[in-house]
Backbone bond lengths (Angstrom), bond angles and torsions (degrees), N, CA, C in turn:
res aa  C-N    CA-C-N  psi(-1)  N-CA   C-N-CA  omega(-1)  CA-C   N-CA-C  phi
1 X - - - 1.461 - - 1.517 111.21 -
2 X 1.504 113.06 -15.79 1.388 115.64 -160.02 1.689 109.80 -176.14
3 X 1.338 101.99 144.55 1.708 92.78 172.87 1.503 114.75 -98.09
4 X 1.745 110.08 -16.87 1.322 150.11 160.52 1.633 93.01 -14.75
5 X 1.549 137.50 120.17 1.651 133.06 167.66 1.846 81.39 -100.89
6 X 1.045 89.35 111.28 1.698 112.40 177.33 1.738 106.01 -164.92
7 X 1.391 104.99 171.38 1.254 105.12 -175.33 1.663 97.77 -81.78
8 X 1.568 124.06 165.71 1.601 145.73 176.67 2.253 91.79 -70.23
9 X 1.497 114.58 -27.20 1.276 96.19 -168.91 1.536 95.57 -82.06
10 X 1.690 109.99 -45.83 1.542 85.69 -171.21 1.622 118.26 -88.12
11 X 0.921 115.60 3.43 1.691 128.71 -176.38 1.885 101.36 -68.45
12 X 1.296 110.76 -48.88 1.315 130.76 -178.09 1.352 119.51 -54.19
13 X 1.511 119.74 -65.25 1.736 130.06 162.74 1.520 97.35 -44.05
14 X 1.170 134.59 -35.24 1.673 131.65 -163.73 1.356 128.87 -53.48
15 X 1.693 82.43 -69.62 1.363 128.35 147.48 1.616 145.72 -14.15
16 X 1.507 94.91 -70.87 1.473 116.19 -165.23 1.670 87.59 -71.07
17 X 1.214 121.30 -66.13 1.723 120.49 -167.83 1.666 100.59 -46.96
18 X 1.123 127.73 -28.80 1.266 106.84 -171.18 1.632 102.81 -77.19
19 X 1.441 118.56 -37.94 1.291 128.80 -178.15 1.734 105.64 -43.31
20 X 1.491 107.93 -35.42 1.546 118.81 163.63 1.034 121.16 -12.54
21 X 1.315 67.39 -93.68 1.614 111.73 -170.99 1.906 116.69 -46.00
22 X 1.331 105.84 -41.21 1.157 94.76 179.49 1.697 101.65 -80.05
23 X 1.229 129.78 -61.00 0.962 128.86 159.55 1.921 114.28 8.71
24 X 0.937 94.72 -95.32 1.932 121.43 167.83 1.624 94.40 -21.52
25 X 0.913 142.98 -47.59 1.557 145.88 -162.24 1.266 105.94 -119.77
26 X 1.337 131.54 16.78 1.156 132.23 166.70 1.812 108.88 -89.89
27 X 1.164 126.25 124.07 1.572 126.26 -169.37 1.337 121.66 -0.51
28 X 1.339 116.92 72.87 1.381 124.87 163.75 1.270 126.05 -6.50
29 X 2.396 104.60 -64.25 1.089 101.90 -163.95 1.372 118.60 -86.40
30 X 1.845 111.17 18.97 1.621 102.91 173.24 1.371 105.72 -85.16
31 X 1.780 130.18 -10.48 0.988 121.55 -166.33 2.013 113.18 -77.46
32 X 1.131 99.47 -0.13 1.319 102.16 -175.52 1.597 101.72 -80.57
33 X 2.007 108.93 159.82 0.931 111.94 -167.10 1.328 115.46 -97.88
34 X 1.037 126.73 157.56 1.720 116.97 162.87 1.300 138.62 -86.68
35 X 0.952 89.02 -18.29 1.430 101.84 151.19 1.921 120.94 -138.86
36 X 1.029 97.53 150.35 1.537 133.96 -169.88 2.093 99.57 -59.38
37 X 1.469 124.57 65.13 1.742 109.77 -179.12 1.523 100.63 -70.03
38 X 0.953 149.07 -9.78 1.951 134.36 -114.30 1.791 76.03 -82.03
39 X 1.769 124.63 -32.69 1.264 108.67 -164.23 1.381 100.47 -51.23
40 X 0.999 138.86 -69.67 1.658 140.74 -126.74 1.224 107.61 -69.43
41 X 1.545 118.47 170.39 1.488 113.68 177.91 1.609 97.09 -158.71
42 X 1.633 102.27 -167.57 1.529 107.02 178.47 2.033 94.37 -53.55
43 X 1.161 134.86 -43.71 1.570 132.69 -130.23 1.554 89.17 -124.32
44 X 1.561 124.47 -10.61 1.342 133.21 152.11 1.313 147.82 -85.38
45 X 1.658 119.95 14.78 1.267 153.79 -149.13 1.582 114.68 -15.94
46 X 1.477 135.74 94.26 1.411 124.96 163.42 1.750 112.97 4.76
47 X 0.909 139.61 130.52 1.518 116.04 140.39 1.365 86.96 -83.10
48 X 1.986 76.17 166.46 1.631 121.61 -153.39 1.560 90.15 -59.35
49 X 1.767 109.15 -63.74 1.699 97.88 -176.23 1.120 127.62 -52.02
50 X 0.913 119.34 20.14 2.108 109.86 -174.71 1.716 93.29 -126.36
51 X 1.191 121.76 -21.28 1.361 123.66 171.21 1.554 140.71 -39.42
52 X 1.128 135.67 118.64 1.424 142.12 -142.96 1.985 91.22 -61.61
53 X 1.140 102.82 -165.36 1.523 120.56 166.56 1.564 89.78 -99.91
54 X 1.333 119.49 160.23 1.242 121.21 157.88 1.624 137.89 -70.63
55 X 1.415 124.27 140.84 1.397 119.23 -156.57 1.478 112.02 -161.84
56 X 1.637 101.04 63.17 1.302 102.28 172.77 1.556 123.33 -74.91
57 X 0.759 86.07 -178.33 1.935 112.14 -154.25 1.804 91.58 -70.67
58 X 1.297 111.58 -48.47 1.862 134.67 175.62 1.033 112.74 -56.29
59 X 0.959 125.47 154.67 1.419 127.64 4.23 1.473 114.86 -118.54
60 X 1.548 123.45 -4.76 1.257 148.12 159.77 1.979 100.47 -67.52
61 X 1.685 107.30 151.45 1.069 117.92 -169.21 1.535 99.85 -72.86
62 X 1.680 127.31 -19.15 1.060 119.39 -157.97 1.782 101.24 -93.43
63 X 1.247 106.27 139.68 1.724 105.51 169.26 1.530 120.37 -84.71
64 X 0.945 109.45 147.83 1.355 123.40 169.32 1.607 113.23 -58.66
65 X 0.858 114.59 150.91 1.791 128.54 160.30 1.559 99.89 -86.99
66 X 1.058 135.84 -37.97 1.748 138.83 167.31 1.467 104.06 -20.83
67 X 1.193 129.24 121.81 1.824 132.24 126.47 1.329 114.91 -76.62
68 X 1.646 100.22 146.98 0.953 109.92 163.76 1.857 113.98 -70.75
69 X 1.603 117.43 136.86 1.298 122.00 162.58 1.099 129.12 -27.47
70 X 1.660 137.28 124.01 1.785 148.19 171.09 1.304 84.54 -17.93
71 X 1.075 108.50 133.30 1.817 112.01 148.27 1.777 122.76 74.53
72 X 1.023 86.78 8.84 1.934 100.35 -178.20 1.035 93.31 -101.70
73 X 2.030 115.89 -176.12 1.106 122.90 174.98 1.925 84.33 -146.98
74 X 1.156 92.98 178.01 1.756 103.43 -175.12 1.710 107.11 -157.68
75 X 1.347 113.99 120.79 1.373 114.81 170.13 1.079 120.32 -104.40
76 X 1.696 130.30 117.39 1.135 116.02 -165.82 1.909 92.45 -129.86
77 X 1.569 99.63 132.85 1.879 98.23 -168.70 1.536 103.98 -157.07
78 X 1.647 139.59 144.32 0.961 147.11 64.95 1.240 118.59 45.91
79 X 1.670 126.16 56.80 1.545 114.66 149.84 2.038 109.81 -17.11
80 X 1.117 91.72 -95.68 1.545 95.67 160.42 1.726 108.37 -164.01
81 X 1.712 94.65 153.13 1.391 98.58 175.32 1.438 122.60 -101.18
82 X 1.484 129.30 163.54 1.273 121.70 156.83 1.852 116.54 -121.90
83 X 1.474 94.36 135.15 1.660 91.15 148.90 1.402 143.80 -136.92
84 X 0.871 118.62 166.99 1.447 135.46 -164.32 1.416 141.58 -105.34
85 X 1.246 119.68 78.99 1.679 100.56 -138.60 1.916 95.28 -126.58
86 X 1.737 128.12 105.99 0.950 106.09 -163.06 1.688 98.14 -118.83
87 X 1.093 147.02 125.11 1.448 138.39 166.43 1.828 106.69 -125.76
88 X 1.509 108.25 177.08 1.168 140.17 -125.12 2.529 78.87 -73.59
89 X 1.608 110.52 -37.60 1.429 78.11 172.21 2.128 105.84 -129.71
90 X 1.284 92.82 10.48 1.877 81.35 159.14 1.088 120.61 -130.65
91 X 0.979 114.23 178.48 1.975 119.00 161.87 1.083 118.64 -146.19
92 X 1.544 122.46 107.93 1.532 132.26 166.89 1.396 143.29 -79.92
93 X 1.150 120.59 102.45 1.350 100.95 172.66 1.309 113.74 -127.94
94 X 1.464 94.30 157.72 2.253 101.15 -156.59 1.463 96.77 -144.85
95 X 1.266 115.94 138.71 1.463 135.46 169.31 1.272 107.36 -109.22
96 X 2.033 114.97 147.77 1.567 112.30 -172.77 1.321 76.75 -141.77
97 X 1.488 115.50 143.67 1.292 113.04 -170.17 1.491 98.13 -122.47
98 X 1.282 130.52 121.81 1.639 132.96 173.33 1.154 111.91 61.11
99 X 1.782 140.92 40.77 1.137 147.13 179.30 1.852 100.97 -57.20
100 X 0.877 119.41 108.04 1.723 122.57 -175.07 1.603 115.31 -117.58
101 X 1.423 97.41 127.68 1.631 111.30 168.57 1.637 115.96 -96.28
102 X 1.407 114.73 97.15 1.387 96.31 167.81 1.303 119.05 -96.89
103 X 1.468 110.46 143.45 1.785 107.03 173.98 1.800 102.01 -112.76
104 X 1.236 95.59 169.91 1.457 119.50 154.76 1.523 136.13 -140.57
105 X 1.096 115.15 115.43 1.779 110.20 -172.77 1.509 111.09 -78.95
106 X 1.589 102.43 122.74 1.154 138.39 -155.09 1.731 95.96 -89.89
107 X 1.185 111.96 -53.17 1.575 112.14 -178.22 2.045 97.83 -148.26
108 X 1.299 121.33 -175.62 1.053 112.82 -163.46 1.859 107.28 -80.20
109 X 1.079 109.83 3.13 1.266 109.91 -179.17 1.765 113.83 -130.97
110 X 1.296 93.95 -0.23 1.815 82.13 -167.18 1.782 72.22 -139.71
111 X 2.040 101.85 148.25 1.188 140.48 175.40 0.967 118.96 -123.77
112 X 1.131 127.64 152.58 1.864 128.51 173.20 1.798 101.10 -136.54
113 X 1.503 99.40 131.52 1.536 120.03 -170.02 1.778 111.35 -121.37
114 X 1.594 107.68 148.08 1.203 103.75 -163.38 1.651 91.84 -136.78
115 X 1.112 134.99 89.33 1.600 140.28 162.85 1.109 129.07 -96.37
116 X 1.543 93.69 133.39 1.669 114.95 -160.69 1.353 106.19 -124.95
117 X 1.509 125.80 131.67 1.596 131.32 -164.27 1.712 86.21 -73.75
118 X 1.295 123.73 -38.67 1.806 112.83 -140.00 0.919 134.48 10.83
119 X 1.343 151.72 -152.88 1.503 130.15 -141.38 1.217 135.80 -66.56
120 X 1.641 111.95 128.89 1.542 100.14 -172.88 1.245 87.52 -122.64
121 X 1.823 113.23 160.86 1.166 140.41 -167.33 1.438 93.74 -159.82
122 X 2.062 110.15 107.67 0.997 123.41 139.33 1.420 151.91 -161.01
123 X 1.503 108.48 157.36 1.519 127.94 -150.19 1.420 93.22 -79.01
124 X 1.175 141.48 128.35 1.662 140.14 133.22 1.561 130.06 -99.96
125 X 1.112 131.09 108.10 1.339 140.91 139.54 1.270 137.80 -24.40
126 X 1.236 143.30 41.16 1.239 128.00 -168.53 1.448 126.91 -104.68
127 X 1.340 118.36 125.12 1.522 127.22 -158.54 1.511 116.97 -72.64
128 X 1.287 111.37 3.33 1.810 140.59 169.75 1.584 99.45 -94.56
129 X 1.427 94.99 -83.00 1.436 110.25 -148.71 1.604 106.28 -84.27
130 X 1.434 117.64 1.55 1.596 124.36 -176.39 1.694 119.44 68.06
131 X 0.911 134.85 -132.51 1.755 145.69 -155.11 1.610 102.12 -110.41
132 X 1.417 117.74 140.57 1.402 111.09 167.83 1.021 118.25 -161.09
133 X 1.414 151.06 157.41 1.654 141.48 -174.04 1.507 99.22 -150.31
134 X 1.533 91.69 150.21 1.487 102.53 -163.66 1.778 94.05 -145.45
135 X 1.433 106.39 127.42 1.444 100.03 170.16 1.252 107.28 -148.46
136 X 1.861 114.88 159.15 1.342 116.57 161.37 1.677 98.49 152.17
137 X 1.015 134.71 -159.30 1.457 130.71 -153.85 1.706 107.05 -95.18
138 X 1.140 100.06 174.61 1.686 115.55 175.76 1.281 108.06 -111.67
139 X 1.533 112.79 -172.45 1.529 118.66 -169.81 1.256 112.28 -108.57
140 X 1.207 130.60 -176.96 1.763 125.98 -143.84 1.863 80.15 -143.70
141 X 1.546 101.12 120.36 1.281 114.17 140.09 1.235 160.25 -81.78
142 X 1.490 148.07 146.38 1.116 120.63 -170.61 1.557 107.08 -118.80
143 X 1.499 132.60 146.56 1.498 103.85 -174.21 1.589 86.81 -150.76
144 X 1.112 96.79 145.61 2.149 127.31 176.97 1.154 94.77 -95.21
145 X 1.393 143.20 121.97 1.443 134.49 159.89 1.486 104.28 -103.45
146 X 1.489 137.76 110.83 1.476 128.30 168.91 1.201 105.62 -89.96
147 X 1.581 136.07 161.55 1.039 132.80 162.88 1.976 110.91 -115.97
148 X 0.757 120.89 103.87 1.368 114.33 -179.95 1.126 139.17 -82.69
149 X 1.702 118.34 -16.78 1.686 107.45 141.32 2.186 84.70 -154.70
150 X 1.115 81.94 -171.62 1.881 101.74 -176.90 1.435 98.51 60.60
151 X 0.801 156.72 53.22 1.124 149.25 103.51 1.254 138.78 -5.99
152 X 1.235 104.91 -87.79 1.733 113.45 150.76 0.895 131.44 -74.30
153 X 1.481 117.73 -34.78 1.694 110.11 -150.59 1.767 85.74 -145.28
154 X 1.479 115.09 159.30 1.074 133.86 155.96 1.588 132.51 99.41
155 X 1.292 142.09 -146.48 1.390 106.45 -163.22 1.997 95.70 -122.01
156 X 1.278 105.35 -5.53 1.383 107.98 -177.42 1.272 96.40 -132.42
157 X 1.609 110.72 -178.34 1.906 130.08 -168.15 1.149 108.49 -142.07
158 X 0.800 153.49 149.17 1.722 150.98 133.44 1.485 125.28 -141.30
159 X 1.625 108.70 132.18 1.454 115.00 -153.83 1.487 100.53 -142.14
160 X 1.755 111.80 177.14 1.450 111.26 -168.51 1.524 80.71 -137.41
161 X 1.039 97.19 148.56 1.675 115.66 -178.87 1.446 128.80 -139.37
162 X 1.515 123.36 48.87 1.152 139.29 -167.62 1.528 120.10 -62.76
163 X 1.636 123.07 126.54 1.498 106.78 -156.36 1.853 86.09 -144.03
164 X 1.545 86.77 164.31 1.942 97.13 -175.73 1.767 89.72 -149.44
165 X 1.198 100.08 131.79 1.823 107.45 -178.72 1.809 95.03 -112.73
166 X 1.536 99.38 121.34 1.343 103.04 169.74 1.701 105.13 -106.71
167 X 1.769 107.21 132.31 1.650 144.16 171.11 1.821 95.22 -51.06
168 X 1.523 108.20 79.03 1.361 140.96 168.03 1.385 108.34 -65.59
169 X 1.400 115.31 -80.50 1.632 160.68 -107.87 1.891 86.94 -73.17
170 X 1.491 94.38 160.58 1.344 125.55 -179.57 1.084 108.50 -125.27
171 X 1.761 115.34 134.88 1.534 101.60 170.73 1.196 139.61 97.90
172 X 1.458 98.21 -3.11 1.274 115.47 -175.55 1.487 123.92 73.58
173 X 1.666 109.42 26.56 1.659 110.49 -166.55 1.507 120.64 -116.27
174 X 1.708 98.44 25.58 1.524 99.50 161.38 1.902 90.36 -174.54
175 X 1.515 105.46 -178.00 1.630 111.72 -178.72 1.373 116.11 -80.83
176 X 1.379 102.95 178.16 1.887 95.96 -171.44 1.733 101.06 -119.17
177 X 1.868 104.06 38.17 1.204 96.94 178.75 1.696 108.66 -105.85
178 X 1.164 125.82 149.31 1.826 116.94 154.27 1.420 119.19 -37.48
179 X 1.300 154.40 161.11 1.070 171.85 149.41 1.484 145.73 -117.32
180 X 0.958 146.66 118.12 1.403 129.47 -137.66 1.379 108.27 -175.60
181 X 1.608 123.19 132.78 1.466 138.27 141.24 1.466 127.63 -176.17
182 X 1.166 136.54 -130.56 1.102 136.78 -144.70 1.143 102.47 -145.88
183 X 2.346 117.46 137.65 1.446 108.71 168.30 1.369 93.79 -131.83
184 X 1.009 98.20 142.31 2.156 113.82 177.01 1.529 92.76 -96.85
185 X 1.284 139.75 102.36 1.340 145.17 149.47 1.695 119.54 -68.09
186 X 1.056 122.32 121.95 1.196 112.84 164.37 1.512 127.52 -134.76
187 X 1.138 134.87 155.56 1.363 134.42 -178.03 1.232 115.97 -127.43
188 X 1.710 135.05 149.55 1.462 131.57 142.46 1.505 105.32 -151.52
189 X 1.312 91.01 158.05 1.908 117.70 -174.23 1.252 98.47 -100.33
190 X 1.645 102.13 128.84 1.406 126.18 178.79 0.748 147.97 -145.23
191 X 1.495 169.15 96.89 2.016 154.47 0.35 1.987 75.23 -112.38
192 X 1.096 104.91 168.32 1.669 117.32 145.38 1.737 88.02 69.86
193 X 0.988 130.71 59.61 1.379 115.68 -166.55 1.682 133.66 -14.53
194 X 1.422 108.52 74.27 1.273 148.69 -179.18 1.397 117.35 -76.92
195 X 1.443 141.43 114.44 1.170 113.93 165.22 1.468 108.66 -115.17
196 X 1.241 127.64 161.42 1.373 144.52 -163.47 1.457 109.61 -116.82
197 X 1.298 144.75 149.20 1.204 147.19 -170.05 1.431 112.16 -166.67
198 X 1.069 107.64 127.15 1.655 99.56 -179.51 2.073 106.02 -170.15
199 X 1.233 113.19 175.89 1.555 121.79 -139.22 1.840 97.54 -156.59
200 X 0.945 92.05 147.14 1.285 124.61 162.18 1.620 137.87 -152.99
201 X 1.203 141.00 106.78 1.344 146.68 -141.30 1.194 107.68 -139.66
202 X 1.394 121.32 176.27 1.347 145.01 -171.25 1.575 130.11 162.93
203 X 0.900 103.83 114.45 2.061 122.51 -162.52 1.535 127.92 -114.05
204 X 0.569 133.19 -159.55 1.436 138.57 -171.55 1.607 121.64 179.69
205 X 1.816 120.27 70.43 0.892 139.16 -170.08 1.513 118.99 -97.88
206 X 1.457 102.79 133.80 2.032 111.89 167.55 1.313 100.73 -34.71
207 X 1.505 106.61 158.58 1.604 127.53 160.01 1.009 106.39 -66.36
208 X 1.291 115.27 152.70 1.648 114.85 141.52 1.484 136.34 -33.18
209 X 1.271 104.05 -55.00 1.348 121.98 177.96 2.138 107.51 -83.26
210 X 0.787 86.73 13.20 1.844 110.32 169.34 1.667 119.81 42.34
211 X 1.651 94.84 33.31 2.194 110.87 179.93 1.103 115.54 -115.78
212 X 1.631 112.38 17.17 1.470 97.72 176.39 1.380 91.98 -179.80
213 X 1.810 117.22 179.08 1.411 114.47 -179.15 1.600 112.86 -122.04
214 X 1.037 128.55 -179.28 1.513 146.87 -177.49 1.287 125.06 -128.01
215 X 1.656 115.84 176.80 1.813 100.91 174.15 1.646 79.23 -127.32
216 X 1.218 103.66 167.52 1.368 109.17 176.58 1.780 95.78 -153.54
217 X 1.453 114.04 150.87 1.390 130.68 -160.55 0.972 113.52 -144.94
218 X 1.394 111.28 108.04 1.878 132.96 179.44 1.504 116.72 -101.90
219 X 1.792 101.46 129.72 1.225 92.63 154.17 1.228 103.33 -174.03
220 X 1.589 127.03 169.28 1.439 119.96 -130.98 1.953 98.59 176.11
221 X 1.357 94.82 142.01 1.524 107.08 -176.24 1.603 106.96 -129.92
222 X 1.293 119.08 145.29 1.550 122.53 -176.34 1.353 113.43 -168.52
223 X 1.499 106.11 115.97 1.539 123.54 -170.65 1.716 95.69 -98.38
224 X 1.200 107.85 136.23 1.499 123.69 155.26 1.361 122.38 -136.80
225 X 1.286 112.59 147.67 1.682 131.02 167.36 1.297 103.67 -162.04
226 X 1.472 95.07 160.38 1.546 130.51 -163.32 1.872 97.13 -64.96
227 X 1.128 95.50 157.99 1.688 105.75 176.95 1.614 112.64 -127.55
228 X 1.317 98.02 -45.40 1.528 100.04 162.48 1.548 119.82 -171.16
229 X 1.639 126.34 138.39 1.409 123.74 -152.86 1.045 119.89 29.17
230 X 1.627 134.43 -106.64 1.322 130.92 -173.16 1.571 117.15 -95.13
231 X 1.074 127.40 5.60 1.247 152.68 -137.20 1.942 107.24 -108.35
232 X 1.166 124.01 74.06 1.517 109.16 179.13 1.393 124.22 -129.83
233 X 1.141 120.51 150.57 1.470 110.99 -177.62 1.646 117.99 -139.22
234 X 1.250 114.17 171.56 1.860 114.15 -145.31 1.698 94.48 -128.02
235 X 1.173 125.88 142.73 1.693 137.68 147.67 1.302 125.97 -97.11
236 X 1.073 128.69 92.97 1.381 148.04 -169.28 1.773 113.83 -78.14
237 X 1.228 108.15 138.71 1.705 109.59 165.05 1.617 118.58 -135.24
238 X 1.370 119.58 86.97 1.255 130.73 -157.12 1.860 102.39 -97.86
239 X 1.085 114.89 121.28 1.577 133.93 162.49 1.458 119.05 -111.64
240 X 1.635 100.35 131.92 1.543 100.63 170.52 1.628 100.47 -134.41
241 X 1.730 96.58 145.42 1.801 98.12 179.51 1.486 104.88 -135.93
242 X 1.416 101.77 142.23 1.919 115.23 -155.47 1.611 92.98 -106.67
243 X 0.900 140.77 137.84 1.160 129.12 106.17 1.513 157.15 -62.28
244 X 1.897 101.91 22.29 1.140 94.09 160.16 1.298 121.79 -89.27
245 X 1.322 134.49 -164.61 1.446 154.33 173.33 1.324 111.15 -75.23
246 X 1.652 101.94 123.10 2.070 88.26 161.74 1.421 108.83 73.34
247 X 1.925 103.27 3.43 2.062 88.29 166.50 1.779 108.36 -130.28
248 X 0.864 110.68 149.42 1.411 108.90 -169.68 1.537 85.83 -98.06
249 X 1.821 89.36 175.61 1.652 121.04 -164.77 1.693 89.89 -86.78
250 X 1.494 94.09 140.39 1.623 107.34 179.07 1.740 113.29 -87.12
251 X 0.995 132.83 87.09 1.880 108.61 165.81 1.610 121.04 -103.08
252 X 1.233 105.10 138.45 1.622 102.48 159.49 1.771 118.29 -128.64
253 X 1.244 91.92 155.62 1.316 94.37 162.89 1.853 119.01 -101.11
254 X 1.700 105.16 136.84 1.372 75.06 -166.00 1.629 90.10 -129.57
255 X 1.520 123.61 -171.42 1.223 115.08 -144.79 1.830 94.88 -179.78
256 X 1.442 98.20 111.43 1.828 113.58 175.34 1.342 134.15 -142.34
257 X 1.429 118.77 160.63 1.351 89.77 144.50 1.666 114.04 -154.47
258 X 1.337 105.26 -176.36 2.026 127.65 -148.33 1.329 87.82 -112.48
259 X 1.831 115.82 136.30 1.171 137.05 174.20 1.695 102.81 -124.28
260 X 1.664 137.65 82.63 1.022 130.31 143.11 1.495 120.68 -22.77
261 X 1.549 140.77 54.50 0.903 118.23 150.46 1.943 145.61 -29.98
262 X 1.703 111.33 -65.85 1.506 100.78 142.45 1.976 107.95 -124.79
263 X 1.124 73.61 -140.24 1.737 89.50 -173.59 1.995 110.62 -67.27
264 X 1.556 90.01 -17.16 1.737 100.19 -150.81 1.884 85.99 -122.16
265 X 0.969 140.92 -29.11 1.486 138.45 -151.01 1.820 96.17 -144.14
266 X 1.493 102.50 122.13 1.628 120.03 165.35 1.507 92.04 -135.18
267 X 1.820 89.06 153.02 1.589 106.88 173.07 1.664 102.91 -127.79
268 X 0.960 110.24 155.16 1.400 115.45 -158.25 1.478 110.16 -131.38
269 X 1.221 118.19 -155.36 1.967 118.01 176.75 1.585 88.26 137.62
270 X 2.030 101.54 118.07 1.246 112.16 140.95 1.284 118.63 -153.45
271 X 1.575 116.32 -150.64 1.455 110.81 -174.39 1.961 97.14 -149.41
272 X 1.341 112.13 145.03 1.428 128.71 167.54 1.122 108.72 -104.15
273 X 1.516 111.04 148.14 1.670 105.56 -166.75 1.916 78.25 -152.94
274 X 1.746 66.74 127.32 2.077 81.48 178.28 1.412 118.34 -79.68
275 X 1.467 139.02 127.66 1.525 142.44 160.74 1.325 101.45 -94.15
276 X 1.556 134.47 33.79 1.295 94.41 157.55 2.255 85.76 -155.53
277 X 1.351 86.75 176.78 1.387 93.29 -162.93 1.598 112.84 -53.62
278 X 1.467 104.67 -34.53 1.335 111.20 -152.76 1.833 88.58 -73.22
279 X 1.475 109.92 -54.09 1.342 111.43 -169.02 1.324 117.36 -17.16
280 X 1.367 123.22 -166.60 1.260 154.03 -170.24 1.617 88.38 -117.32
281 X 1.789 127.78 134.55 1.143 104.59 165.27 1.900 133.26 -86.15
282 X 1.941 83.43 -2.30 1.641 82.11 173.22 1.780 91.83 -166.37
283 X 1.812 99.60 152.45 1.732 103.72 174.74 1.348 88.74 -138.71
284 X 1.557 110.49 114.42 1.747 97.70 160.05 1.360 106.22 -120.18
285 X 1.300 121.88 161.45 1.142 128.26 -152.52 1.780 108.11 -170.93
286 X 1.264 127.09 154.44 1.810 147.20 -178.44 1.433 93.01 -135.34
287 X 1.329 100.36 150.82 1.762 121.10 142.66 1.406 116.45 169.56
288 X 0.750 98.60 -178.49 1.868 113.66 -175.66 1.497 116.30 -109.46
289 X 1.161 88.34 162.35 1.881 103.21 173.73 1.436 104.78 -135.00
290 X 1.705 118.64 142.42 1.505 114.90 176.69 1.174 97.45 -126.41
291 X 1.167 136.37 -176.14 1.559 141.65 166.54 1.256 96.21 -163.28
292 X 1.682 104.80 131.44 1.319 115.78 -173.15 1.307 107.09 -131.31
């Protein structure tokens, strides 16, 4: 990602904008469309032939710049995940069972998304406080996906992805504050049929100790290509940087792969693996995407 001896969290925010930037000045006039969508809407439905390839948000940490199509819908979910989180005095492990993003395309370029943790299940270890389990639901997101050009056509993407997390949860399995910011998604296709994926973010999250808020700073690179027929899988390098107190920078490396079943339905399965203390030391996880 870098020859830079810096950490993967701040190397990443650095990074990704430049990926922009070149991006942005990469052949303009392929980004134009060939055809004319602006008619369609949620109540104006794409036909099927004018319809993108599919391009969910999954199963890699990085999002797409992709909307979903005027008038479609897209299910994107979490058979279920697990994680794994062991340091020097606890050990966690937590199950989320069918955590689901549904979207709907609002117009041919802009989507609206609704994510829900649902079931959590978790185990704690603690060499103080002994054994403990905690269960019951997660919190519900809300997300704007814009797309601002490549869309249809051309060799790069770039999109705005503005999100607000409303204090759902059961059980004691998240804070009872709002949450909220911004993801710059971007994409481009490259020599060897390569695709590129990468992110840049920034939020405004509760403490830990749940009296105040933080900024926190994402960003993240992920190459994929095909391996065989429908069959492809991606290497991910995900950084996150806190500004709170007393928490270190999160990175993982993460690692999957994509089953094109048809045009409308892929099944997926991978795993994140933490390099740094704060991380999680492992998330593996399956699920599917439908588009209807």
């Amino acid at each position: 990602m870098s020859l830079l001896i810096c950490k993967p969290a701040i190397v990443a925010p650095l990074c990704v904008p430049a990926l922009l930037l070149t991006g942005a000045g990469a052949q303009a006039a392929e980004n134009s469309p060939t055809v004319d969508k602006s008619e369609f809407n949620l109540f104006n439905p794409t036909p099927p032939a004018l319809m993108r390839e599919l391009a969910p948000d999954r199963p890699d940490q990085t999002e797409t710049p992709h909307t979903v199509d005027a008038g479609h819908f897209q299910l994107e979910m979490d058979f279920a995940n697990f994680t794994y989180n062991h340091s020097q005095n606890e050990t966690t492990r937590a199950w989320n069972v069918a955590p689901v993003n549904l979207k709907a395309g609002l117009l041919n370029n802009v989507d609206l998304q609704f994510i829900l943790d649902d079931y959590f299940h978790v185990h704690t270890e603690d060499r103080a406080a002994g054994a403990s389990d905690r269960s019951g639901f997660g919190d519900l997101t809300t997300r704007l996906k814009i797309n601002l050009w490549g869309n249809d056509s051309g060799l790069t993407a770039f999109g705005l992805l503005p999100y607000l997390k409303f204090p759902v949860n059961t059980g004691h399995l998240g804070n009872d504050g709002l949450e909220g910011g911004i993801i710059l998604p971007f994409a481009m296709k490259l020599p060897a049929d390569f695709e590129l994926g990468a992110e840049t973010a920034a939020g405004v999250f509760r403490n830990q100790n749940n009296s105040d808020y933080h900024e926190e700073f994402i960003g993240s690179v992920t190459v994929d290509h095909e391996i065989i027929g429908k069959l492809s899988g991606y290497l991910e390098l995900f950084g996150n940087a806190t500004t709170e107190r007393h928490s270190g920078w999160i990175g993982t490396v993460d690692l999957g792969l994509e089953y094109l079943v048809t045009e409308n339905i892929q099944l997926d399965c991978g795993c994140n693996l933490g390099i740094s203390p704060a991380a999680d030391t492992v998330l593996a996880f399956s699920g599917i995407t439908v588009r209807f």
